[in-house]
C-alpha positions in Angstrom: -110.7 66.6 19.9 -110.1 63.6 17.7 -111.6 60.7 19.7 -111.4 56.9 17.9 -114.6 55.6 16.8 -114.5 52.4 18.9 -117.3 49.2 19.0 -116.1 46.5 20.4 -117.7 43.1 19.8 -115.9 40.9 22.6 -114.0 41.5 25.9 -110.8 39.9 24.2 -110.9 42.7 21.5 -111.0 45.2 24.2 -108.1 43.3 25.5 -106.5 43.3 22.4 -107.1 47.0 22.0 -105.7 48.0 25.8 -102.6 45.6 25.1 -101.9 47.1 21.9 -101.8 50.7 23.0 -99.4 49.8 26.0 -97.2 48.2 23.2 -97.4 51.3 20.5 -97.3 53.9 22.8 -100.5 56.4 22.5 -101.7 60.0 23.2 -104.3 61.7 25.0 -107.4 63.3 23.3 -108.9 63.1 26.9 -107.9 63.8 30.8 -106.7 60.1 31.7 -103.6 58.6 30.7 -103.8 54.3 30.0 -103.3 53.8 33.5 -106.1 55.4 34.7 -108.3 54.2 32.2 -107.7 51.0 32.8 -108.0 51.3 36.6 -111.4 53.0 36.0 -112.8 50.3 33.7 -111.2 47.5 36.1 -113.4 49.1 38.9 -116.4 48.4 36.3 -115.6 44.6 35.3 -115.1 44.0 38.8 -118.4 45.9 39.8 -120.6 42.6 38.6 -118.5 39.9 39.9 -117.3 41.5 43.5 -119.2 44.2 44.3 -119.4 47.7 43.5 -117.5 50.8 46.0 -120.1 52.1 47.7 -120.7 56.1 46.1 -124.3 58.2 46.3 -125.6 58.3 42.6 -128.1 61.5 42.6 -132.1 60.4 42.4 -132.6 62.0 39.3 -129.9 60.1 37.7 -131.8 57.0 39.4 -135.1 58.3 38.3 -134.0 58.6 34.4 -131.7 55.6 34.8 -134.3 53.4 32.3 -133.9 56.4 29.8 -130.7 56.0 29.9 -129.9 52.7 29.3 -132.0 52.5 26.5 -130.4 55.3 24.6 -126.7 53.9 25.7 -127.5 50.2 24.2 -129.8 51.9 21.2 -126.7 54.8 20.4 -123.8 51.8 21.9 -122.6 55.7 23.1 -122.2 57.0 26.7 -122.1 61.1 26.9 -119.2 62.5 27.9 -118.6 64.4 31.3 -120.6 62.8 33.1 -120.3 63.2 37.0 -119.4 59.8 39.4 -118.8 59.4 42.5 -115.3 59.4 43.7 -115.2 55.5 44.4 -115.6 55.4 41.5 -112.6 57.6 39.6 -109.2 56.0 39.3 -106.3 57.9 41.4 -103.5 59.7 40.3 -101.7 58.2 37.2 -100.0 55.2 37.8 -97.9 52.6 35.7 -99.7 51.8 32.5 -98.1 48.0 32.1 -99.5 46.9 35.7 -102.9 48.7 35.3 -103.2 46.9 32.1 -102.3 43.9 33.9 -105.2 44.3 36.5 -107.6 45.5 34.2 -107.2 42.2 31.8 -107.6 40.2 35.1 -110.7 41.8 36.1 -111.8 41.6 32.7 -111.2 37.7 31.6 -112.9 36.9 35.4 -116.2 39.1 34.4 -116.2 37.2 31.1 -115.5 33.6 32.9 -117.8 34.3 35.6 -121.1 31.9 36.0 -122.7 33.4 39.2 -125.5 36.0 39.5 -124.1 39.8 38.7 -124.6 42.2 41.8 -126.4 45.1 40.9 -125.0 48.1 38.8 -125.2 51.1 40.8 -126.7 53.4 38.4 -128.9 50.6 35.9 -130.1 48.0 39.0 -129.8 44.6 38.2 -128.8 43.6 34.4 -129.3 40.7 32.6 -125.9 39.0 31.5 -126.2 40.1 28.0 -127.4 44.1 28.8 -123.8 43.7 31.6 -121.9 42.8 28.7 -123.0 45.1 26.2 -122.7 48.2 28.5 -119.4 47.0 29.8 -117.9 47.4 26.1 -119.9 50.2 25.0 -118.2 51.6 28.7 -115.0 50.3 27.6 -114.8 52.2 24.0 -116.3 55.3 25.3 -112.4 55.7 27.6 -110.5 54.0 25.5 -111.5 55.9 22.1 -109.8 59.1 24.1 -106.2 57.2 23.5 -104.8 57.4 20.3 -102.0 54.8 18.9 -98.8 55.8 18.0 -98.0 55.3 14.3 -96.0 52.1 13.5 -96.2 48.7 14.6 -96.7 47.0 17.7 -93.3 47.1 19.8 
């Protein structure tokens, strides 16, 4: 499979990214299509602000969560396959302009938002800077799984 190698810096190159891969066009390296990458990732960068679904996350995934972070944020890697709950999945493939849509919204009001983050339901309560970091490093991990079509932007 021939992922991207993807680091984003700022939410508005992630936006950049997601709004130029509904403009070129893209393929799949991965399962999801843009649509449901962008719903999934929408359900994250609205996780801080709103609340996250409610969804059981194993205690031996709690346990190890420490470990975990620290290896995401040292690596800036998730690993792939890993198992969440159903609240947490996006549905069936929907239209990739309006989930790009939400997912922008949900991303600029993370990034604009000034109040205390509700708790991540695997990592607990994150300091704004670890909840950003993660976010993106979350972020590239789905997105690097959509290739750009070759040419410029439409």
């Amino acid at each position: 499979m021939a992922r991207r190698e993807l680091a984003f810096s700022t939410i508005d190159e992630m936006i950049a990214d997601v709004e130029s891969l509904l403009a070129r066009g893209y393929r799949r390296e991965g399962n999801w299509t843009l649509a449901q990458v962008c719903d999934h990732l929408a359900i994250f960068f609205r996780g801080p602000v709103e609340g996250y679904p409610s969804g059981k996350i194993p205690w031996y995934v709690r346990l190890l969560a420490p470990l975990i972070l620290r290896r995401i944020l040292k690596t800036g890697k998730l690993a792939e396959g890993v198992r969440v709950p159903e609240s947490l999945l996006p549905g069936e493939p929907g239209d990739d302009a309006e989930a790009v849509r939400n997912l922008i919204e949900a991303a600029k009001r993370y990034r604009d938002h000034q109040g205390k983050l509700h708790a991540n339901p695997v990592f607990g309560n994150l300091d704004r800077a670890t909840s950003d970091r993660l976010q993106l490093i979350h972020a590239a991990h789905h997105l690097s799984f959509l290739i750009p079509e070759e040419g410029d932007a439409a």
